[in-house]
NULOFI-160760 format. One record per atom (N, C-alpha, C): residue number from 1; residue in one letter; chain; atom name; x, y, z. Coordinates in steps of 0.001 Angstrom, whole numbers, padded with zeros to 6 digits. Each point is the difference from the previous one (the first is absolute). Layout:
<atoms>
+-----+--------+--------+-------+---------+---------+---------+
: num : residu : chaine : atome :      xx :      yy :      zz :
+-----+--------+--------+-------+---------+---------+---------+
: NUM :      A :      A :    CA :       X :       Y :       Z :
...
+-----+--------+--------+-------+---------+---------+---------+
</atoms>
This chain:
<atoms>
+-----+--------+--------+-------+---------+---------+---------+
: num : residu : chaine : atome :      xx :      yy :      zz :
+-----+--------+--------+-------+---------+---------+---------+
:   1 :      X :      A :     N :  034722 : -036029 : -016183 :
:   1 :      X :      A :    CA : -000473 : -001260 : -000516 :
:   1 :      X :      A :     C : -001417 : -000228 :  000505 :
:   2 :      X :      A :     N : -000917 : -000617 : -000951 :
:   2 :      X :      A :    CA : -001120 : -000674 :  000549 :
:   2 :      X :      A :     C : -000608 : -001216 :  000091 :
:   3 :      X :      A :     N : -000292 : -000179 :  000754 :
:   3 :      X :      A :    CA : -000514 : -001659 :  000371 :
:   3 :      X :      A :     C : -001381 : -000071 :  000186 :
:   4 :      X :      A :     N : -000729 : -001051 : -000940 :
:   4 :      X :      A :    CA : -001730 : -000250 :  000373 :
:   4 :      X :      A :     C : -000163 : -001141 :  000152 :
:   5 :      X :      A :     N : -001305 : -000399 :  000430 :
:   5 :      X :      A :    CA :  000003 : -001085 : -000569 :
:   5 :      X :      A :     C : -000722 : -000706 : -000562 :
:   6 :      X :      A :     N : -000173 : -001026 : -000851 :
:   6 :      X :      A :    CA : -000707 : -000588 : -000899 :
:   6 :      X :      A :     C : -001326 : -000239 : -000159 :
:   7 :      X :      A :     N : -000550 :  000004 : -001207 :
:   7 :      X :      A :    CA : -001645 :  000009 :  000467 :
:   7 :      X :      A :     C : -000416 : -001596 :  000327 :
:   8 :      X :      A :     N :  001265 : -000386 : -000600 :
:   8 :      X :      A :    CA : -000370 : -001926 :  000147 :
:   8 :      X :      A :     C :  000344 : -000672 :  001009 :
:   9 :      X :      A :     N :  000920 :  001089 :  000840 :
:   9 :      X :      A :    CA :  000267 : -001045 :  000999 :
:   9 :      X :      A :     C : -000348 :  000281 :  001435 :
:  10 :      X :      A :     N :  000175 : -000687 :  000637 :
:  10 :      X :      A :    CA : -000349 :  000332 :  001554 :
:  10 :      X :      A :     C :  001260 :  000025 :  000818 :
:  11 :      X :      A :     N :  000784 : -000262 : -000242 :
:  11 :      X :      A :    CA :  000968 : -000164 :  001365 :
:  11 :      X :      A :     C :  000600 :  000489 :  000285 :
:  12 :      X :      A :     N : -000743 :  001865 : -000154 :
:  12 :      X :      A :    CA :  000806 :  000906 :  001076 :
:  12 :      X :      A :     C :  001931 :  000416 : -000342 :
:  13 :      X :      A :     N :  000616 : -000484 : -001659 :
:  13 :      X :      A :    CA :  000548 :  000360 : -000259 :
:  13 :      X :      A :     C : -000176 :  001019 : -001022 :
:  14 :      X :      A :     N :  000973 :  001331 :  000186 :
:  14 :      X :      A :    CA :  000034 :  000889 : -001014 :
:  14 :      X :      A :     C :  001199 :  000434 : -001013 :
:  15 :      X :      A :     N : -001115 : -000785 : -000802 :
:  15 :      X :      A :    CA :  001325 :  000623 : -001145 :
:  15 :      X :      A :     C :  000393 :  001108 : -000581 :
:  16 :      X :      A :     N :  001169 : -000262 : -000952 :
:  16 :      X :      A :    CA :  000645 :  001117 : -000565 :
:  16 :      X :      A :     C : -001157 :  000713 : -000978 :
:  17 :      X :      A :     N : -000058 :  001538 : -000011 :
:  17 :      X :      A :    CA : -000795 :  000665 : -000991 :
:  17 :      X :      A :     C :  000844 :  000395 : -001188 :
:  18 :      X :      A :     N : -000131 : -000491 : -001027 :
:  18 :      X :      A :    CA :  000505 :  000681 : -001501 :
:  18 :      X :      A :     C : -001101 : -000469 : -001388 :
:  19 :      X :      A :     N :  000886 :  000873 : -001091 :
:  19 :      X :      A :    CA : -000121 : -000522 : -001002 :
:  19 :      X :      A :     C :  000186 : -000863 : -000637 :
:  20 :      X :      A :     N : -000555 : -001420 :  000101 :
:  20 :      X :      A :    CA :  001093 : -001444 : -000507 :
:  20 :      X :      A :     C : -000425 : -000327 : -001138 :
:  21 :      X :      A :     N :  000953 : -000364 : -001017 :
:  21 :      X :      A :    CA : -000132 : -000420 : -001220 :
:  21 :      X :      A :     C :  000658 : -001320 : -000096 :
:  22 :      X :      A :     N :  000409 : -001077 : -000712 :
:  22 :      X :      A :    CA :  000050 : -001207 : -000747 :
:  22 :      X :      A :     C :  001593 :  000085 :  000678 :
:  23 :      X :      A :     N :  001227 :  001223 :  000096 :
:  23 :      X :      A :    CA :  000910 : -000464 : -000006 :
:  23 :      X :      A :     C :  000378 :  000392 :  001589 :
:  24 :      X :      A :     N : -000649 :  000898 :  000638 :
:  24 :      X :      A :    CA : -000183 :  000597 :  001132 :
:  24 :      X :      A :     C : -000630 :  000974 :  000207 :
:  25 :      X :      A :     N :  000156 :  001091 :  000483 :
:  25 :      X :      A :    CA : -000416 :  001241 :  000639 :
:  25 :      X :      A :     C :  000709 :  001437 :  000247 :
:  26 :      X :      A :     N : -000901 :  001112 : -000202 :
:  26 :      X :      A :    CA :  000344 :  001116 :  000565 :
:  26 :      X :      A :     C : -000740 :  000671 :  001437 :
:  27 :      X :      A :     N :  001058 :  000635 :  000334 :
:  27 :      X :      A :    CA : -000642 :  000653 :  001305 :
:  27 :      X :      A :     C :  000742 :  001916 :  000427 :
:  28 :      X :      A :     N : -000650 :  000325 :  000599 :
:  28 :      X :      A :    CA :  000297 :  001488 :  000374 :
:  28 :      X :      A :     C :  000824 : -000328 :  001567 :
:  29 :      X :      A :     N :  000610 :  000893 :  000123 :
:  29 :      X :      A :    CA :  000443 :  000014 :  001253 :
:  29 :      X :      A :     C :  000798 :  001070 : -000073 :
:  30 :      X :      A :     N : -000239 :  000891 :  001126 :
:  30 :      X :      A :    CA :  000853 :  001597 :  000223 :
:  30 :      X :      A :     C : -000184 :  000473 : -001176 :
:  31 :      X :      A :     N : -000126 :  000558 : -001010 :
:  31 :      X :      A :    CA : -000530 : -000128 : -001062 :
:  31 :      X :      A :     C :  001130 : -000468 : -000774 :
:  32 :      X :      A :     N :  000285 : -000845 : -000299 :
:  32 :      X :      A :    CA :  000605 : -000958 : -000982 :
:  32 :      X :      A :     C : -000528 : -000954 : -000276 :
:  33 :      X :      A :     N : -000025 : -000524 : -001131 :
:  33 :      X :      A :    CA : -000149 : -000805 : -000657 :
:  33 :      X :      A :     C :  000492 : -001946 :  000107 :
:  34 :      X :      A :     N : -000440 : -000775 :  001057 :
:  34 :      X :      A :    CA :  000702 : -001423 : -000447 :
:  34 :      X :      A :     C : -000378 : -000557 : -000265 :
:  35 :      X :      A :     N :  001223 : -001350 : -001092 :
:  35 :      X :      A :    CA : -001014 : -000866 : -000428 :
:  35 :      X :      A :     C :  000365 : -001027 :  001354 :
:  36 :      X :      A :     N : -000952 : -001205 : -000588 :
:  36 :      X :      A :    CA : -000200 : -001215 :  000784 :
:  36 :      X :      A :     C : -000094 : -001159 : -000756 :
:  37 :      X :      A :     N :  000870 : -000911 :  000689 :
:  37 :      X :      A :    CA : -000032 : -001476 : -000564 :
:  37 :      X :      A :     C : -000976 : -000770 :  000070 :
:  38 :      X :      A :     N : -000330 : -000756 : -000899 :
:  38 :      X :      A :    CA : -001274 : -001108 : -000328 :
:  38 :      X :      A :     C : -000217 : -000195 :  001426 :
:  39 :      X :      A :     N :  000764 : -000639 :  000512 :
:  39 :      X :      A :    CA :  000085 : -000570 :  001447 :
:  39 :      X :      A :     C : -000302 :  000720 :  001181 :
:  40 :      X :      A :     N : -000450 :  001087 : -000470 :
:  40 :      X :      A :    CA :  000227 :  000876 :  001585 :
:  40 :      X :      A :     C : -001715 :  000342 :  000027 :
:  41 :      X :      A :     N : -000923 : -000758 : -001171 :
:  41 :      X :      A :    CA : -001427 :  000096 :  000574 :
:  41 :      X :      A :     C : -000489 : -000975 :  001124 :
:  42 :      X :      A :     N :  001026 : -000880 :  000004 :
:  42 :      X :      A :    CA : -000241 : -000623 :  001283 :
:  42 :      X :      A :     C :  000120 :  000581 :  001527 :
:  43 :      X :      A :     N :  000939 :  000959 :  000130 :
:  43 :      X :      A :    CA :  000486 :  001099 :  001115 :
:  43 :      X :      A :     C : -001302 :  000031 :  000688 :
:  44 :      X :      A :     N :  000456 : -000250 :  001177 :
:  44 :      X :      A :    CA : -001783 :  000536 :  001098 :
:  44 :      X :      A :     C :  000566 :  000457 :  001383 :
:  45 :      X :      A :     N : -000513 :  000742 :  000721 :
:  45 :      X :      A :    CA :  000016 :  000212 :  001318 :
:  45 :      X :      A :     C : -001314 : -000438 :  000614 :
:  46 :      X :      A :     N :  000299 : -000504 :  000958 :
:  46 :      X :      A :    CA : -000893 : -000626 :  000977 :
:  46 :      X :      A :     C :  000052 : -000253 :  001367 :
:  47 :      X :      A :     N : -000995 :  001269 :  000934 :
:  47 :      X :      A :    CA : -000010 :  000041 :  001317 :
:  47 :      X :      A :     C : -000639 : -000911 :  000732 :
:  48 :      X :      A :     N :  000397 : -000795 :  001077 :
:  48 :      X :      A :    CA : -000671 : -000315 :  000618 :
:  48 :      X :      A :     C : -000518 :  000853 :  001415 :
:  49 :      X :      A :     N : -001348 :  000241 : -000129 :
:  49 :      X :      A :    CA : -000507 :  001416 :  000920 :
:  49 :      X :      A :     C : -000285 : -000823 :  001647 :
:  50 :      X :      A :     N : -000379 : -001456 : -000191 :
:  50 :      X :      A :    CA :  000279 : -000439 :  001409 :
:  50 :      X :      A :     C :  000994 : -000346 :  000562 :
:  51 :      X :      A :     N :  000869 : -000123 : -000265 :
:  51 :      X :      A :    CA :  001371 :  000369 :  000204 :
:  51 :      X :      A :     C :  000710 :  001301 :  000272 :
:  52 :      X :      A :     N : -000411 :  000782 : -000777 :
:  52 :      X :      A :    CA :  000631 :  001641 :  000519 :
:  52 :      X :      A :     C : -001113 :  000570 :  001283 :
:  53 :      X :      A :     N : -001082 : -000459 :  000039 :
:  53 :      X :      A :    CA : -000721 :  000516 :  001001 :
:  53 :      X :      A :     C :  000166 : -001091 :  001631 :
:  54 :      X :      A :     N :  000763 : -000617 : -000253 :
:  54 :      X :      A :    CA :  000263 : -001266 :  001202 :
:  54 :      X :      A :     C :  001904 :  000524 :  000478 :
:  55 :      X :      A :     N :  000637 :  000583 : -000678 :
:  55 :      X :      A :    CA :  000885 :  000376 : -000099 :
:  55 :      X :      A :     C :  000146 :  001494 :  001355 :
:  56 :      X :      A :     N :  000792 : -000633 :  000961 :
:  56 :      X :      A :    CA :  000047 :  000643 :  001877 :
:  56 :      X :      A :     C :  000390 :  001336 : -000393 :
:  57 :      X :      A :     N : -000355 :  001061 :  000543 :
:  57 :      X :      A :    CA :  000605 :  001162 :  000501 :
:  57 :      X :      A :     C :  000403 :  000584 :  001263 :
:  58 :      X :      A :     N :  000677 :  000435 :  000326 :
:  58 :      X :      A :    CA : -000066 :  000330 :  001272 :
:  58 :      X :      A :     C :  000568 :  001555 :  000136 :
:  59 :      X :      A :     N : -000390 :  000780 :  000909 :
:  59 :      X :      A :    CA : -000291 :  000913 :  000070 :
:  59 :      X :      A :     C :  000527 :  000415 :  001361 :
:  60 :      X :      A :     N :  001410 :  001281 : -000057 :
:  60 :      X :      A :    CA :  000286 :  000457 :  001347 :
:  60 :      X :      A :     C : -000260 :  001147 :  000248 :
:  61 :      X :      A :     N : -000613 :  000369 :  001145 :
:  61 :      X :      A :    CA :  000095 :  001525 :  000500 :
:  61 :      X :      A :     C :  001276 :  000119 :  001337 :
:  62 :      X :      A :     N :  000422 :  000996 : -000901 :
:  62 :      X :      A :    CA :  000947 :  000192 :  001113 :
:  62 :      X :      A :     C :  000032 :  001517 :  000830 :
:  63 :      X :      A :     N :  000043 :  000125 :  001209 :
:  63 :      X :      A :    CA : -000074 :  000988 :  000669 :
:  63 :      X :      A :     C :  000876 :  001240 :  000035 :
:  64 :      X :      A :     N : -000491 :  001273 : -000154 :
:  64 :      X :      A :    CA :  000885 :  001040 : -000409 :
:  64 :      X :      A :     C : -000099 :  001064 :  001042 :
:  65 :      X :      A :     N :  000995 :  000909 :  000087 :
:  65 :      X :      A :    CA : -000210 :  000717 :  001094 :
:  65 :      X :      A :     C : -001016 :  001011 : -000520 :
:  66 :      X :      A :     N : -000848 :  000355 :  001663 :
:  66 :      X :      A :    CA : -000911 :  001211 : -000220 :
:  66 :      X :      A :     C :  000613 :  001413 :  000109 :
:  67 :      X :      A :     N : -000705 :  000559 : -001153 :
:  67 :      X :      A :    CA :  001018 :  001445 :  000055 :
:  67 :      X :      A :     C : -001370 :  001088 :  000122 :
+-----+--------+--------+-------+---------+---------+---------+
</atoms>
């Protein structure tokens, strides 16, 4: 699947990529063929990147024997 996003908008959501016509849409995927409902040009993903980069890790080393 692909997601872009709009030339009109700004807010960092990306939408669905297809072919949309009047009653919905087609799209590729694995190579098959689906369609898509009127409704699903609304579909978006949207990261928030200060949030995943504020998001803790933590990190163990643990000691192993010397061979």
């Amino acid at each position: 699947m692909k997601f872009a996003t709009r030339a009109t908008q700004t807010s960092g959501k990306y939408y669905l990529v297809a072919d949309w016509k009047n009653n919905g849409g087609t799209m590729e995927y694995g190579g098959e063929t689906y369609t898509i409902a009127s409704g699903g040009s609304s579909a978006f993903l949207q990261v928030r990147l200060k949030k995943l980069q504020k998001t803790k890790r933590k990190d163990r080393v643990v000691k192993g024997m010397k061979v």
